[in-house]
C-alpha positions as CSV (number, residue, x, y, z in Angstrom):
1,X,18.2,-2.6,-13.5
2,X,16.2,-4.5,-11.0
3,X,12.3,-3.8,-11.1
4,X,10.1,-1.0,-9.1
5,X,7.6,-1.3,-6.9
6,X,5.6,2.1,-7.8
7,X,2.7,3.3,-5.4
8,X,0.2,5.8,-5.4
9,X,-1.4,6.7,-2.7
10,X,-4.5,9.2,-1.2
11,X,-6.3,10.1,1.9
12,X,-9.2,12.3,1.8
13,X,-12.4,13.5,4.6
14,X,-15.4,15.0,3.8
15,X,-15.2,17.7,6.8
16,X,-12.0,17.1,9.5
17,X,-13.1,14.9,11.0
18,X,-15.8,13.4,9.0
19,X,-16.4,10.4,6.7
20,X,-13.1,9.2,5.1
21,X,-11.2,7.1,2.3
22,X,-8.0,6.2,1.7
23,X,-6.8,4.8,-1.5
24,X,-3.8,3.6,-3.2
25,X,-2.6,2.0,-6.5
26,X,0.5,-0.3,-6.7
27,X,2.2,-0.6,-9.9
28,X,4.8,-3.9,-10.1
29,X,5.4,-3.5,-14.1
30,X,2.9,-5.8,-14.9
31,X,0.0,-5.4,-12.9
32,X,-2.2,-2.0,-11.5
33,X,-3.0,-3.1,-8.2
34,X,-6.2,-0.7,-6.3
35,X,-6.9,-0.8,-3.0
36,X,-9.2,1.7,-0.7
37,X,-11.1,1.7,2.1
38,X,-12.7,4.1,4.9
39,X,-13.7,5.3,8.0
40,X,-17.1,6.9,9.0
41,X,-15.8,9.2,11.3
42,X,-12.2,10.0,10.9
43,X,-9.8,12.6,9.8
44,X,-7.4,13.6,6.6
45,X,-4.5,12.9,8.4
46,X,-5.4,9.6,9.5
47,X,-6.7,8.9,6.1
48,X,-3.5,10.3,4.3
49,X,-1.3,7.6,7.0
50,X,-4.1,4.5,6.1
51,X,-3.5,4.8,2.4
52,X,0.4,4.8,2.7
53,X,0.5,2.0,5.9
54,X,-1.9,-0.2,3.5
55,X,0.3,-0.3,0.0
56,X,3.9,-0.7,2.4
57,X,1.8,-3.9,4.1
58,X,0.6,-5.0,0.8
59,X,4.0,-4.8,-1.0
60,X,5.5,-6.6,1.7
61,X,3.1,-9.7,2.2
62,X,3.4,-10.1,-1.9
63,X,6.5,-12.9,-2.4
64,X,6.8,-11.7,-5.6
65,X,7.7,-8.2,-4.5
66,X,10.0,-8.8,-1.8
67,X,13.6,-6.6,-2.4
68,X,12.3,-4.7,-4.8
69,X,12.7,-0.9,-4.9
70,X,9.4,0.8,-3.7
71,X,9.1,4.6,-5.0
72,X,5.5,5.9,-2.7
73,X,4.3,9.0,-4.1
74,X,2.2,10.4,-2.2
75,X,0.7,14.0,-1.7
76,X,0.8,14.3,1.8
77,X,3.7,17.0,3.0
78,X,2.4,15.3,6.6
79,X,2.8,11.5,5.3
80,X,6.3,12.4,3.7
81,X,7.7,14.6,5.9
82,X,6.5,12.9,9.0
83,X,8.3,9.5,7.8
84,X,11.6,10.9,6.3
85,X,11.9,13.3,8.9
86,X,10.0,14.2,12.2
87,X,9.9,10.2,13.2
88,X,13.5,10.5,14.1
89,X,12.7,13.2,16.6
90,X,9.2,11.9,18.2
91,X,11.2,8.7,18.6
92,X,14.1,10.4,20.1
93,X,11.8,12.5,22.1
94,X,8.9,9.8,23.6
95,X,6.7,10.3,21.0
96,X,6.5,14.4,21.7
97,X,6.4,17.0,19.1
98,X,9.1,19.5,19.2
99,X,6.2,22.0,21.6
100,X,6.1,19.0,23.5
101,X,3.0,18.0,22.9
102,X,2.2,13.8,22.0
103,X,2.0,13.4,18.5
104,X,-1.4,12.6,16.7
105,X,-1.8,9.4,14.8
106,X,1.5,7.5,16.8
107,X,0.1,4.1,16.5
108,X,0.0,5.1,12.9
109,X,3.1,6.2,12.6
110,X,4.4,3.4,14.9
111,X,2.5,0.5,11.9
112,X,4.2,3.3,9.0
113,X,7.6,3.2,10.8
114,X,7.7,-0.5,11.3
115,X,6.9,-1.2,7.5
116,X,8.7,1.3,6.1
117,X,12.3,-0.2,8.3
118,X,11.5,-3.5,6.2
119,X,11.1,-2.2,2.9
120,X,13.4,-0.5,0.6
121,X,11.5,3.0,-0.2
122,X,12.1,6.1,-1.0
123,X,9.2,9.0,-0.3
124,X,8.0,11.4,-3.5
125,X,5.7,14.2,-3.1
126,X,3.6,14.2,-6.0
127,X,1.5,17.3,-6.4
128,X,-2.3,16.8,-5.7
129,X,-5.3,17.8,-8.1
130,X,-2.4,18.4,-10.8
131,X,-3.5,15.4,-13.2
132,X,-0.9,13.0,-12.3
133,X,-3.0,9.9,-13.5
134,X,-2.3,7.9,-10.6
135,X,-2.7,10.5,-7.8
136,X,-5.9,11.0,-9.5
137,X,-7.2,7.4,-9.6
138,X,-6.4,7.4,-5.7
139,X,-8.1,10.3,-5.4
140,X,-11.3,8.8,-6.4
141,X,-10.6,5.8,-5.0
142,X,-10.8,8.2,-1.7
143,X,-14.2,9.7,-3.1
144,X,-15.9,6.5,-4.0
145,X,-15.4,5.4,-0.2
146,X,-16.2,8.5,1.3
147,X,-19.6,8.4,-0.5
148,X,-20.6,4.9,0.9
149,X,-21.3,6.6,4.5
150,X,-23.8,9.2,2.8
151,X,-25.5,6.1,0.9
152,X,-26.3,4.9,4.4
């Protein structure tokens, strides 16, 4: 069977909007692979989309990871759903919701869509705060960046 790409990935706020941090752990068989980062004034949503858009651009600029499988776990309803499911209809629709209304977060959903149409994934929902090792290493991935804007 040909190797896995497995990713992890988080997105967190302290208040919505409010200082964020996005992390995500990449798991190519060999290596554990974390990356994070954040925003001082941003919101869950956007963080939950940054973790994901960052570990598809990171599997993708690795050589040694191209046409692999990649299995993203994520616990983001929003992240999974909005990728497997409601892209087809904003894209159908210009970018509206189904109340007509533009969709939050497009130009990341437009940098999500355009990584996930090169890769080979397939979308988990992973439950959150439920122990999952990995879910939980992102998840303080996502704390340890939050708490650099309240060290400032």
């Amino acid at each position: 069977m040909e190797e896995e790409i497995i990713v992890y990935t988080d997105g967190g706020c302290s208040g919505n909007p409010g200082p964020g941090g996005w992390g995500c752990v990449i798991l190519d068989g060999t290596e554990e692979i974390q990356l994070s980062g954040g925003e001082k004034n941003t919101t869950n949503n956007r963080m939950e989309l940054t973790a994901a858009i960052s570990a598809l651009d990171a599997v993708l600029k690795n050589p040694l990871w191209r046409g692999k499988k990649v299995q993203v776990y994520s616990d983001s309803q929003y992240v999974k759903n909005g990728i497997t499911s409601w892209i087809l209809n904003w894209k159908k629709n210009g970018w509206k919701t189904a109340a007509k209304k533009p969709v939050l977060n497009k130009e990341l959903w437009v940098a999500l869509d355009s990584l996930y149409g090169q890769l080979d994934v397939e979308w988990k929902w992973v439950k959150g705060h439920a122990g999952v090792k990995y879910n939980e290493m992102c998840d303080s991935l996502c704390k340890m960046e939050m708490e650099k804007f309240f060290l400032e």
